[in-house]
N, CA, C and O atoms as a GROMACS GRO file, in nm:
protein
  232
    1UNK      N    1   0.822   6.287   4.912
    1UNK     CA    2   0.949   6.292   4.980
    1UNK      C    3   1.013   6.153   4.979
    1UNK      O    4   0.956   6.046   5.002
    2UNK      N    5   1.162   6.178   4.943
    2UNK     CA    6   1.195   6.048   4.935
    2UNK      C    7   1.229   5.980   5.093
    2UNK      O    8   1.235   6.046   5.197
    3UNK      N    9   1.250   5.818   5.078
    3UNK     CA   10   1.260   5.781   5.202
    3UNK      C   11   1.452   5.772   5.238
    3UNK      O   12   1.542   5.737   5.162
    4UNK      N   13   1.457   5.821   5.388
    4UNK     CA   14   1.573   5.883   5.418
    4UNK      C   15   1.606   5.695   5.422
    4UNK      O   16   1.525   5.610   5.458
    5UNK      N   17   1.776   5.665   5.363
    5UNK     CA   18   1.823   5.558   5.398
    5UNK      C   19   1.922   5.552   5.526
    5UNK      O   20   1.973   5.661   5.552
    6UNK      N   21   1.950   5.467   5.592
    6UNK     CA   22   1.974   5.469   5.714
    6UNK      C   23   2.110   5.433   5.729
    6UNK      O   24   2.155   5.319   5.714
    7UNK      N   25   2.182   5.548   5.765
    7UNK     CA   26   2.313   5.529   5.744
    7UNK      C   27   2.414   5.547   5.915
    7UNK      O   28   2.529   5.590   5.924
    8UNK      N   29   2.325   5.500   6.028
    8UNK     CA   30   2.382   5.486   6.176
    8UNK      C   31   2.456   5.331   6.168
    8UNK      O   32   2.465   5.245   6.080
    9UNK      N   33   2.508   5.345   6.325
    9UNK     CA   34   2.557   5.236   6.355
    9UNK      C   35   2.480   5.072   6.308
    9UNK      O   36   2.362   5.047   6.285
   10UNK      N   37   2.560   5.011   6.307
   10UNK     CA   38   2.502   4.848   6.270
   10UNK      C   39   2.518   4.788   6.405
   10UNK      O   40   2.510   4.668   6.378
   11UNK      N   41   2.526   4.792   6.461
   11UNK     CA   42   2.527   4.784   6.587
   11UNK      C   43   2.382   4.782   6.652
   11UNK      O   44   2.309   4.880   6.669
   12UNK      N   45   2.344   4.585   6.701
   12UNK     CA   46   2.155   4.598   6.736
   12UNK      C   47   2.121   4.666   6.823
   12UNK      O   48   2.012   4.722   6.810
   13UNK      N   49   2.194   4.687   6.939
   13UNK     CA   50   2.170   4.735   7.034
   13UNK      C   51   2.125   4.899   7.016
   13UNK      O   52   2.021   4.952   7.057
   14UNK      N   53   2.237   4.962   6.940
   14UNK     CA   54   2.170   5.101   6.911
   14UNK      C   55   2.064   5.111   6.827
   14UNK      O   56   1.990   5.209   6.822
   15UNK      N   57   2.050   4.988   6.744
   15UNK     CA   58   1.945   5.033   6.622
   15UNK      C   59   1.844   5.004   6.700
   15UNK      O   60   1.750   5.083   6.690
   16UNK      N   61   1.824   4.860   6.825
   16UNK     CA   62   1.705   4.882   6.922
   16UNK      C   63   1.659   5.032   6.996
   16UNK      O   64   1.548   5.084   6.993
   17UNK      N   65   1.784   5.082   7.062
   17UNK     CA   66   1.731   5.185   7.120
   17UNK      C   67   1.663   5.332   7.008
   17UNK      O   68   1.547   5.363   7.031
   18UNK      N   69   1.726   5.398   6.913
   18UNK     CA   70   1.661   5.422   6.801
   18UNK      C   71   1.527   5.361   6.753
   18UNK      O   72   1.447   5.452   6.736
   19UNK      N   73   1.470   5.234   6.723
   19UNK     CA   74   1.359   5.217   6.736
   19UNK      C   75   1.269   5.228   6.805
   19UNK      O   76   1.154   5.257   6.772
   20UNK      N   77   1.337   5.190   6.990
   20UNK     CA   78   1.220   5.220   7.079
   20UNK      C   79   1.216   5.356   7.098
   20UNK      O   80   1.121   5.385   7.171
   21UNK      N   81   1.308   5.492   7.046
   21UNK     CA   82   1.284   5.578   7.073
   21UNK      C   83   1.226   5.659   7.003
   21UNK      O   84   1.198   5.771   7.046
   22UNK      N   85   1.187   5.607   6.844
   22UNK     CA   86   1.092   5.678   6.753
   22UNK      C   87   1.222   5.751   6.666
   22UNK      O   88   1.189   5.863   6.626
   23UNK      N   89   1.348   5.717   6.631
   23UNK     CA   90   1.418   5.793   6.553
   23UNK      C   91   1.413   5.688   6.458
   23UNK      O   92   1.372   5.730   6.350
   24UNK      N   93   1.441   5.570   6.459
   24UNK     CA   94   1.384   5.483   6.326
   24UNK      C   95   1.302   5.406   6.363
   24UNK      O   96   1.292   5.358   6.476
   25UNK      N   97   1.194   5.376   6.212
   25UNK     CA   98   1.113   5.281   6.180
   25UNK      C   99   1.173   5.170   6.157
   25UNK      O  100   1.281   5.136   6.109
   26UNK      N  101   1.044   5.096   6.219
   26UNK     CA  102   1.115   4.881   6.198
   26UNK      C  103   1.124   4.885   6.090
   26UNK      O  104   1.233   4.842   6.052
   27UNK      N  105   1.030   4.934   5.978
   27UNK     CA  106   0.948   4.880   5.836
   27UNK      C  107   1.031   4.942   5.750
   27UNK      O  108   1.027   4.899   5.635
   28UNK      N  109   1.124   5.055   5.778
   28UNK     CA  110   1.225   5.166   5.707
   28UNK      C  111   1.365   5.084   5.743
   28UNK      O  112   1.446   5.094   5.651
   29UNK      N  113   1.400   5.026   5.828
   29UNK     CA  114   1.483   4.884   5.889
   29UNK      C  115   1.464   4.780   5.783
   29UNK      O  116   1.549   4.764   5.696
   30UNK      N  117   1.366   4.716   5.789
   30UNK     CA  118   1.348   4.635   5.718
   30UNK      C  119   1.339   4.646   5.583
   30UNK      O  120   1.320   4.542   5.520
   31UNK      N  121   1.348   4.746   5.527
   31UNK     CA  122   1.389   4.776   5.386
   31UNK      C  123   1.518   4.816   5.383
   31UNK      O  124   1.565   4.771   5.278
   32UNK      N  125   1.587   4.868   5.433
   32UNK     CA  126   1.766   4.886   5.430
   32UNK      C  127   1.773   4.758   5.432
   32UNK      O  128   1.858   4.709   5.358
   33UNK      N  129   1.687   4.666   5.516
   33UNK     CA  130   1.840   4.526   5.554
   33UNK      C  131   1.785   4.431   5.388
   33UNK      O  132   1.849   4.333   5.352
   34UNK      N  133   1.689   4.472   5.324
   34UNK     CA  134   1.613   4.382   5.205
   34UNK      C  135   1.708   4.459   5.091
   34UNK      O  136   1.690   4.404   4.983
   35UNK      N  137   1.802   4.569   5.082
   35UNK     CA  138   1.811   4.582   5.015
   35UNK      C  139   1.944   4.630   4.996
   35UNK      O  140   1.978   4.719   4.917
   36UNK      N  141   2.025   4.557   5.080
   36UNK     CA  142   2.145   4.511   5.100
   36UNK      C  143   2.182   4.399   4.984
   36UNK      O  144   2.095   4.318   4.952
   37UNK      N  145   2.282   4.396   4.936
   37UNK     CA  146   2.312   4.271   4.845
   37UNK      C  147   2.403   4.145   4.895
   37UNK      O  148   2.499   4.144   4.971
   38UNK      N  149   2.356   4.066   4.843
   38UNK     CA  150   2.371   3.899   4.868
   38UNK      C  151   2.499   3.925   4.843
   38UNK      O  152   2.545   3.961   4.734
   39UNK      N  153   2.575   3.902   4.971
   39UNK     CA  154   2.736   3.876   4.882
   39UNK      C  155   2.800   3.688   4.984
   39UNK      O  156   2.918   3.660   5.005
   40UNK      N  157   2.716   3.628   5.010
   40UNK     CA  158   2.723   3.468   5.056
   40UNK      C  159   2.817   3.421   4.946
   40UNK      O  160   2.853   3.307   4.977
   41UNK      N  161   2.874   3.459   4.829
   41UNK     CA  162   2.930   3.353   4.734
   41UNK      C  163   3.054   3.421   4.743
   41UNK      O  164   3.138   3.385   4.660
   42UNK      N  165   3.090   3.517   4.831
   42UNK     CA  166   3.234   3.629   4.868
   42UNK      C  167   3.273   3.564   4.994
   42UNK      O  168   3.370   3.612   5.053
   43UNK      N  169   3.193   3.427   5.063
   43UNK     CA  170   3.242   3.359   5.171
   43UNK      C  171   3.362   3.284   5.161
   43UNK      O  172   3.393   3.260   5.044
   44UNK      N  173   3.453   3.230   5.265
   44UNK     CA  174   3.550   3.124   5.261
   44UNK      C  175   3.545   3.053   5.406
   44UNK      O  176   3.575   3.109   5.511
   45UNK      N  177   3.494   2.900   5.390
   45UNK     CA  178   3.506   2.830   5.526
   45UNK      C  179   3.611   2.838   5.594
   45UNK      O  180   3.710   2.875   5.532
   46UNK      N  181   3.621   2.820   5.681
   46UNK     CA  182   3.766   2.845   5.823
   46UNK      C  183   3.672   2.707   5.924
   46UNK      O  184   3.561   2.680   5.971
   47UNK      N  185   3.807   2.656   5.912
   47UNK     CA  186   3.820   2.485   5.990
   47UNK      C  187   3.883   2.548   6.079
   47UNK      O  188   3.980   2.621   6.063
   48UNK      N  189   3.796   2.503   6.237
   48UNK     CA  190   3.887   2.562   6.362
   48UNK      C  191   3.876   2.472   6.494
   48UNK      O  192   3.795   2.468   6.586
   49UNK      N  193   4.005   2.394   6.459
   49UNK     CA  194   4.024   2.296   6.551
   49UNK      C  195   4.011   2.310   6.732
   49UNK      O  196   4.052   2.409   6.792
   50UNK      N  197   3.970   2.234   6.774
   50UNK     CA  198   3.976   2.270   6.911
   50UNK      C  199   4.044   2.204   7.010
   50UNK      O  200   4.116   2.126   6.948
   51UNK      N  201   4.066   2.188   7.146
   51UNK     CA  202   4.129   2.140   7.203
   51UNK      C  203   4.022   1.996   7.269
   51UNK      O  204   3.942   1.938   7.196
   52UNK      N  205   4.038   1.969   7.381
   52UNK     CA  206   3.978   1.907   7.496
   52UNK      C  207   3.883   2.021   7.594
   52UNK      O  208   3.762   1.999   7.586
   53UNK      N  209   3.912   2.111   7.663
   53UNK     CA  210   3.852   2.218   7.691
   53UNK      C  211   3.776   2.323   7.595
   53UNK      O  212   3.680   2.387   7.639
   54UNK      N  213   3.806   2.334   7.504
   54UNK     CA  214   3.749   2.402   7.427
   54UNK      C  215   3.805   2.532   7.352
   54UNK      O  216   3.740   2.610   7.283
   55UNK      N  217   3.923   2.534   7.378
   55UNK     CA  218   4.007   2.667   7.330
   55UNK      C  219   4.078   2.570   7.218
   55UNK      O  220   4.119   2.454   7.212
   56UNK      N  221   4.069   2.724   7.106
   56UNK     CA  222   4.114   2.660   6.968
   56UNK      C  223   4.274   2.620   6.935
   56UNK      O  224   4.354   2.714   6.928
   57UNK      N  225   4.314   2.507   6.919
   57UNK     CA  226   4.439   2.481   6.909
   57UNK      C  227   4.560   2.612   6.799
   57UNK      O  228   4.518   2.684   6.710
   58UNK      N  229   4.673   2.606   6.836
   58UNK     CA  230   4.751   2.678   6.783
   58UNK      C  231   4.800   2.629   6.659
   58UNK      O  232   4.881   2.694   6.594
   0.00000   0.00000   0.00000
């Protein structure tokens, strides 16, 4: 049987409760997130100035 891929929320909080509740495996987790593709070179830095307090200037 093949292994079911995991197509719920991305969202940790639900994927915690799903794990502690026995609807997904960590190790079935941990192969979805291994086999996700590298897309780090589809990045663009963002310079974000700030104030004195800490809220980002306009």
């Amino acid at each position: 049987m093949a292994k079911q891929i995991y197509r719920g929320s991305t969202d940790k909080r639900i994927i915690r409760m799903k794990i502690l509740n026995g609807q997904l495996k960590e190790e079935d987790l941990k192969d979805y997130l291994a086999g996700l593709p590298h897309v780090s070179a589809n990045t663009e830095q963002v310079t974000v100035v700030m104030d004195k307090q800490g809220s980002p200037v306009s």
